[in-house]
C-alpha positions as CSV (number, residue, x, y, z in Angstrom):
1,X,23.4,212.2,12.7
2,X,22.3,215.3,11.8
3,X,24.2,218.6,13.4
4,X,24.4,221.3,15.8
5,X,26.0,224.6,16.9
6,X,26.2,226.0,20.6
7,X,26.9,229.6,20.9
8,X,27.2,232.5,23.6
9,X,27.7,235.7,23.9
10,X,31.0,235.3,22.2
11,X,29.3,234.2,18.8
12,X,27.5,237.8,17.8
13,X,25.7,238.9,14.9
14,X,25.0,235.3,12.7
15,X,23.1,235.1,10.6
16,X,20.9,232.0,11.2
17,X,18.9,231.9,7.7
18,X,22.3,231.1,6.5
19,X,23.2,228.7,9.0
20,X,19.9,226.9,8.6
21,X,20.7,226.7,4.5
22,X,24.1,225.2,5.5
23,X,22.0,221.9,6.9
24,X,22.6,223.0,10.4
25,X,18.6,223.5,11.7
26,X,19.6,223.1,15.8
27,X,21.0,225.4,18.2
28,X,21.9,225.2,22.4
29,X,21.9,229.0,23.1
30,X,23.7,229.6,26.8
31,X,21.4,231.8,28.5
32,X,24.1,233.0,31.2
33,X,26.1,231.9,34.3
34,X,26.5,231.7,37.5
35,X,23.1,232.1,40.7
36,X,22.2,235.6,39.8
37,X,19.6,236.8,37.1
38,X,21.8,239.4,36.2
39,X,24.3,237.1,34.7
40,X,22.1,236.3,32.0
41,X,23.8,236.0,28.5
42,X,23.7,239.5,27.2
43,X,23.2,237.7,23.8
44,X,20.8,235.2,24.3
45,X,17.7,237.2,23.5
46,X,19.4,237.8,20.0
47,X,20.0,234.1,19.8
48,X,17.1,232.8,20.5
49,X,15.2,235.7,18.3
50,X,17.5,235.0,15.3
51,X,16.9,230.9,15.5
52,X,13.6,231.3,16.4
53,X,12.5,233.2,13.0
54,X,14.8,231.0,11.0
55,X,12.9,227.9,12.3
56,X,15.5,226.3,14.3
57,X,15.4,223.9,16.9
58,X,16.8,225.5,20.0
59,X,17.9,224.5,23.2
60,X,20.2,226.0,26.3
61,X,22.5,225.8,28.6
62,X,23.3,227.3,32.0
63,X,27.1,227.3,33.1
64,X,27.9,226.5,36.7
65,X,29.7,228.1,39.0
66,X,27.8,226.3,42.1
67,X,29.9,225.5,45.0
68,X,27.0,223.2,46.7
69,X,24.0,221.7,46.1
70,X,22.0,224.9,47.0
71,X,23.6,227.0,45.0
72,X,23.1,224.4,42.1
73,X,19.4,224.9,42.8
74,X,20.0,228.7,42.8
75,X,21.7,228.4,39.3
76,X,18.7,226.5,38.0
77,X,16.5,229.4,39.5
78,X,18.1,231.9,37.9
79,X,18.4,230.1,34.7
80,X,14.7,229.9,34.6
81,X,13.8,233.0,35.3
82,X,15.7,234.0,32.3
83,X,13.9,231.5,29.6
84,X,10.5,232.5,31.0
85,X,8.2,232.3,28.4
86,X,9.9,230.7,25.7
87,X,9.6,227.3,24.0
88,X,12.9,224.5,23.6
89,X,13.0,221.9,21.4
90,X,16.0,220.6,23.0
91,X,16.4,220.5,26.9
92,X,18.1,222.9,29.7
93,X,21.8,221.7,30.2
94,X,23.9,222.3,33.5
95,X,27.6,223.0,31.9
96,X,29.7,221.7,34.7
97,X,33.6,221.7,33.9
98,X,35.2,224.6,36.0
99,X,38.5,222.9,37.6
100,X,38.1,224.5,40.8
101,X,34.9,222.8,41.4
102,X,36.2,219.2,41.0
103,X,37.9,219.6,45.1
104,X,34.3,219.6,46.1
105,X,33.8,215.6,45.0
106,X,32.6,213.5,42.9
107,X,29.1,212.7,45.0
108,X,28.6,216.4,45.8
109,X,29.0,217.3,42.1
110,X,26.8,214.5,40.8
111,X,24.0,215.8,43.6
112,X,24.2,219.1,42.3
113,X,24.0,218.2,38.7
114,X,21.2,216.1,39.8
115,X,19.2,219.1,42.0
116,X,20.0,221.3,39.0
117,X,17.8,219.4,36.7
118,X,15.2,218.5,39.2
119,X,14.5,221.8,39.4
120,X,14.4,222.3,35.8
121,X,11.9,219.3,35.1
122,X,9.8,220.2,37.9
123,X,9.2,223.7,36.3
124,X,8.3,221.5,32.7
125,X,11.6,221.8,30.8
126,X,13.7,218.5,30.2
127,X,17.4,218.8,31.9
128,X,20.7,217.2,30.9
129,X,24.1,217.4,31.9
130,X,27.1,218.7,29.9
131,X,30.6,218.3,30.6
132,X,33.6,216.5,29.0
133,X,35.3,212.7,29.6
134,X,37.6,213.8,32.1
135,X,34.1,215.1,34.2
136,X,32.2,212.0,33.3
137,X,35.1,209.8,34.0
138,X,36.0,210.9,37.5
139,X,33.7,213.7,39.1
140,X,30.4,212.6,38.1
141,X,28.6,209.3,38.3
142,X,28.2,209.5,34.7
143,X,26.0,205.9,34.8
144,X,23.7,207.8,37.5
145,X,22.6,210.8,35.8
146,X,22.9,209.3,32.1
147,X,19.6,207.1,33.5
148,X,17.8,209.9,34.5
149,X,18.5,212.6,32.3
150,X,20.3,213.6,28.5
151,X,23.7,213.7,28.5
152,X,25.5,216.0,26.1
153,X,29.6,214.8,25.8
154,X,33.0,217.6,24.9
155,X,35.4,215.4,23.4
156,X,36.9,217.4,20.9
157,X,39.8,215.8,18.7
158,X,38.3,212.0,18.2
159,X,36.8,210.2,15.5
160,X,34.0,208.7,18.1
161,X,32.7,209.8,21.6
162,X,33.9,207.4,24.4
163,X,30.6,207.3,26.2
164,X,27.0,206.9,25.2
165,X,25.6,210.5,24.4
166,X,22.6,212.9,23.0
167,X,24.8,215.0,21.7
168,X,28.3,214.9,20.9
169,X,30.3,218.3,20.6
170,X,33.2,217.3,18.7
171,X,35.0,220.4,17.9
172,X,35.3,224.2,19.0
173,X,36.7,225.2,15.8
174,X,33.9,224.6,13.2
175,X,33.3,226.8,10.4
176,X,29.4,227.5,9.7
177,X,28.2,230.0,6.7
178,X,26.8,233.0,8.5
179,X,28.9,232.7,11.4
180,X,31.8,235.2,11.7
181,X,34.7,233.3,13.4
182,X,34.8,229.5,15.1
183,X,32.0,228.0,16.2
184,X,31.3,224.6,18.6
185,X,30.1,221.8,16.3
186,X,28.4,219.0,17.8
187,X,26.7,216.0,16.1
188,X,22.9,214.8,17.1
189,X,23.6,211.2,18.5
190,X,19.8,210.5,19.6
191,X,17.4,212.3,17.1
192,X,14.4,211.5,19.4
193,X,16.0,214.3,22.2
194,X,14.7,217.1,19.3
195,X,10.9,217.6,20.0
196,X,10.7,214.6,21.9
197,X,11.4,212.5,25.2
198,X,14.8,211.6,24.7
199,X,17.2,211.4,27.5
200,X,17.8,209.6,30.2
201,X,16.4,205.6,29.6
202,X,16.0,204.7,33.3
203,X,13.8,204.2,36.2
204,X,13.2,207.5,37.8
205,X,14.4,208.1,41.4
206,X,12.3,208.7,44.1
207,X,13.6,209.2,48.0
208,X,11.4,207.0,50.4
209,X,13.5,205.6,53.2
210,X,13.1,204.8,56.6
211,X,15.6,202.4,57.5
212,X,19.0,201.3,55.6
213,X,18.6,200.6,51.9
214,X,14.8,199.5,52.2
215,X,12.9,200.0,49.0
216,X,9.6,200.7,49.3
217,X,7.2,199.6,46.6
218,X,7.2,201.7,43.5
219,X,9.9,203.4,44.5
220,X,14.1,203.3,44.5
221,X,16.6,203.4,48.0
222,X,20.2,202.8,47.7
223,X,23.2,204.1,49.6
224,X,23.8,206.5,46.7
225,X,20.2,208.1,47.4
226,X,20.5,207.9,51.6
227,X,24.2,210.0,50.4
228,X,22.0,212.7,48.7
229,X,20.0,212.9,51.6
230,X,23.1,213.4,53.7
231,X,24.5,215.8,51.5
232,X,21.4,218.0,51.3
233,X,21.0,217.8,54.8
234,X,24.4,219.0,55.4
235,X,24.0,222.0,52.7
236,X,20.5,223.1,54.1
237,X,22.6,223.3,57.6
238,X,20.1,220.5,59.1
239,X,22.8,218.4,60.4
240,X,26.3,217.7,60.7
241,X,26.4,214.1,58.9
242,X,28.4,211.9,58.3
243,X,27.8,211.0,54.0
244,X,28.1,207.4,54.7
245,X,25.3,206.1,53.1
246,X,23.3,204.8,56.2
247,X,20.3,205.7,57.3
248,X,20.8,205.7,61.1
249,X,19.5,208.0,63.6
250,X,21.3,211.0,63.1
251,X,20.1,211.0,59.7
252,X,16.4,210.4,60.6
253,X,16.5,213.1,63.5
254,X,18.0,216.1,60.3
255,X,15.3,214.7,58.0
256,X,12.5,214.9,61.0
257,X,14.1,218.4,62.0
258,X,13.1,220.0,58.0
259,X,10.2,218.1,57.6
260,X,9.1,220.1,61.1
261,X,10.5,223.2,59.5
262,X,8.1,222.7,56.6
263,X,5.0,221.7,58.5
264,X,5.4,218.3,56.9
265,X,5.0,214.5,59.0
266,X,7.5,213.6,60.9
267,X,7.7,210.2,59.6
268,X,11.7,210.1,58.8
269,X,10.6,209.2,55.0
270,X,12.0,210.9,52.2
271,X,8.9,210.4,49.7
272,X,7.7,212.9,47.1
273,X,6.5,215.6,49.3
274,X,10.0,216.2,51.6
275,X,11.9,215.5,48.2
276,X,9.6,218.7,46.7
277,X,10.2,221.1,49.4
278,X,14.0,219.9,49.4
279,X,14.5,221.2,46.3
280,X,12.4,224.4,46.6
């Protein structure tokens, strides 16, 4: 398992010739916070310079302070109009793990995640999820988005990570040659995520429903996705629903209402194209 740093604005002036001698060659740079451009990490463009010319493998990550599945979407906006024009090795995390946030639920958080890195892979980049046990454990469906997309654990003070993982940050006290002070240390648990497709092993999810939990062919519907579609629904102020998982008439009669609102058919069915504009 080879290893890897994450640093911030709070890690300044390293000198990444000498962390890339030490035998550490990757590095998840946050590129800011929050929905708004401004908030971009006023030292990720000496990060990513500094790795870049060292020859280091280089990913990021975008910490949340979303409070719905919108704003998620705004996050990932923002956080790609910061990265414009650069090239990753590693994906675009979402760094959910503000306390606050867990009153909003575990589906509602788990949506979000999931909205946040559908907009990032629509856009090209690969998306994962980072947060710690306690997250993974009870405010995300951890089995859900580790299927679709990398998963990148905190659990700091253990000899082993309790669930499967890309990338395993183990300690926020690490000592690295060319850094001046502590330093997040993780360990590379799947090597394939660096340069390659790593992340996420299962079928991709696609919204096409028209009736209660009826799959249509070559694609997935569940309750869990007809709850998305609730949820989004709800966010984007298309209906008052009730997140129950069934696809009854109120539901179909929101999803008819934005498909109208974006001159798409009015068929009920939440296939690629209403999924697409959902997330724009």
């Amino acid at each position: 398992m080879s290893k890897l740093i994450d640093v911030s604005c709070w890690n300044s002036g390293i000198d990444y010739d000498a962390v890339k001698a030490s035998g550490i060659d990757s590095v998840i740079i946050r590129a800011g916070y929050g929905r708004e451009v401004y908030q971009k990490d006023s030292q990720f463009e000496n990060h990513y310079a500094g790795a870049r010319a060292a020859g280091m493998n280089i990913g990021v990550y975008w910490y949340s302070y979303a409070d719905s599945v919108q704003d998620a979407i705004t996050e990932a906006e923002a956080c790609l109009a910061c990265i414009a024009g650069k090239q990753f090795e590693l994906p675009i995390y979402f760094d959910m793990e503000e306390n606050w946030q867990t009153a909003l639920g575990r589906a509602t958080l788990t949506t979000m995640a999931l909205a946040f890195c559908q907009t990032i892979e629509e856009a090209g980049y690969r998306a994962g999820v980072y947060s710690n046990v306690n997250w993974f454990t009870n405010f995300l469906d951890y089995n859900r988005l580790a299927a679709e997309y990398s998963i990148w654990l905190a659990q700091w003070g253990s000899s082993s990570y309790s669930y499967d993982c890309d990338i395993w940050q183990y300690a926020d006290d690490g000592s690295v040659p060319g850094i001046s002070g502590n330093v997040d240390m993780n360990r590379v648990i799947n090597e394939d995520i660096i340069n390659g497709s790593g992340g996420g092993g299962g079928q991709k999810i696609y919204f096409d429903i028209s009736m209660p939990y009826l799959a249509k062919s070559g694609y997935i519907s569940t309750g869990e996705e007809v709850k998305t579609v609730q949820l989004l629904m709800n966010a984007m102020h298309y209906g008052d629903l009730e997140v129950d998982g069934i696809f009854g008439s109120a539901t179909d009669q929101a999803v008819k209402k934005f498909q109208k609102s974006r001159g798409l058919d009015e068929d009920g069915i939440v296939g690629q194209d209403t999924w697409r504009y959902l997330l724009k």
